[in-house]
N, C-alpha and C positions, 0 to 999 in steps of 0.2 A: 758789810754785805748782808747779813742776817735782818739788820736794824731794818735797811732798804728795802727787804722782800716783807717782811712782817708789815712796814707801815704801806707799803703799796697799795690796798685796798682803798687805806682813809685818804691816801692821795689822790689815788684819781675817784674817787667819789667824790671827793672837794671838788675837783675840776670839773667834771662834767655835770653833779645833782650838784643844785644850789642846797638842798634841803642837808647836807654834810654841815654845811657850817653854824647849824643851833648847838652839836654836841652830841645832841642824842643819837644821833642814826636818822637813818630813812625809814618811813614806812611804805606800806606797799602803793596807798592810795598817792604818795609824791612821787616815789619812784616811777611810776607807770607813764606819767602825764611829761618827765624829763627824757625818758626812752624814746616817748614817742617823737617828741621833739628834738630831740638832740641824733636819734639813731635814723632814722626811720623817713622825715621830714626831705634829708638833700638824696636821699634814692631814691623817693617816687617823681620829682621829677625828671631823672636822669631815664627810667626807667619807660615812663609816658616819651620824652625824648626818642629812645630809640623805636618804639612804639609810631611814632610819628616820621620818622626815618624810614620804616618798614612799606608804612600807608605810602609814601612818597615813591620808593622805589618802584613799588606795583603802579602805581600811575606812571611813572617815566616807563617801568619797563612796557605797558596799554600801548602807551603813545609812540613810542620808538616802534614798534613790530605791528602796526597798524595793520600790513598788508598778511601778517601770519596768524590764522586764525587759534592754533594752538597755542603761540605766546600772546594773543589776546588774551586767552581764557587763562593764562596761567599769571598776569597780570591784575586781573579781575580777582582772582581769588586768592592775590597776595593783599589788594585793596579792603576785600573782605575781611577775610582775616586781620589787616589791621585796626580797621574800625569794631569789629566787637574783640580784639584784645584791650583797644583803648576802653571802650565802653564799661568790659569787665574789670579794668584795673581801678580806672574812675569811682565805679561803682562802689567797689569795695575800700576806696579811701576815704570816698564819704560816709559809708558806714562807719570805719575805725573814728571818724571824727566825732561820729553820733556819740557810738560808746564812748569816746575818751568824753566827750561834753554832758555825755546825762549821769555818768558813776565818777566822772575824777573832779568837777565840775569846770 
């Protein structure tokens, strides 16, 4: 049991950093570039996903309550709000790509 918690670390850094299997360890400039990929990568588009789910609903909800001017506007500004959430999400993933492409290369 001991054996199993102590090598724990170099196991799953095996798994998940390719960069485990020289021996040495990882450094920071590997690590960073395995994070972003490996962690990070299958939740931003889950997270655009629901973001796009959001923009949807305020259009169905426009289009259903046509004749109520109040769930118009409350439709319109769920629309809104989804497209500059996407926008800013987008935004900032292109950035993290910048930096991971110009410092990790």
């Amino acid at each position: 049991m001991i054996t199993a918690i102590v090598s724990l670390p170099q196991i799953t850094s095996a798994a998940v950093f390719g960069c485990a299997t020289s021996g040495t360890g990882c450094t920071f400039k590997e690590v960073v570039p395995e994070f972003i990929t490996a962690i990070l990568k299958p939740v931003v588009p889950f997270i655009v996903g629901m973001t796009v789910v959001y923009f949807l609903w305020g259009v169905v909800s426009y289009i259903k309550n046509a004749e109520s001017a109040d769930a118009r506007e409350e439709g319109k500004q769920k629309m809104f709000y989804g497209i500059i959430a996407l926008a800013v999400m987008l935004s900032f993933w292109g950035f993290a790509l910048v930096l991971k492409a110009t410092f990790f290369g």
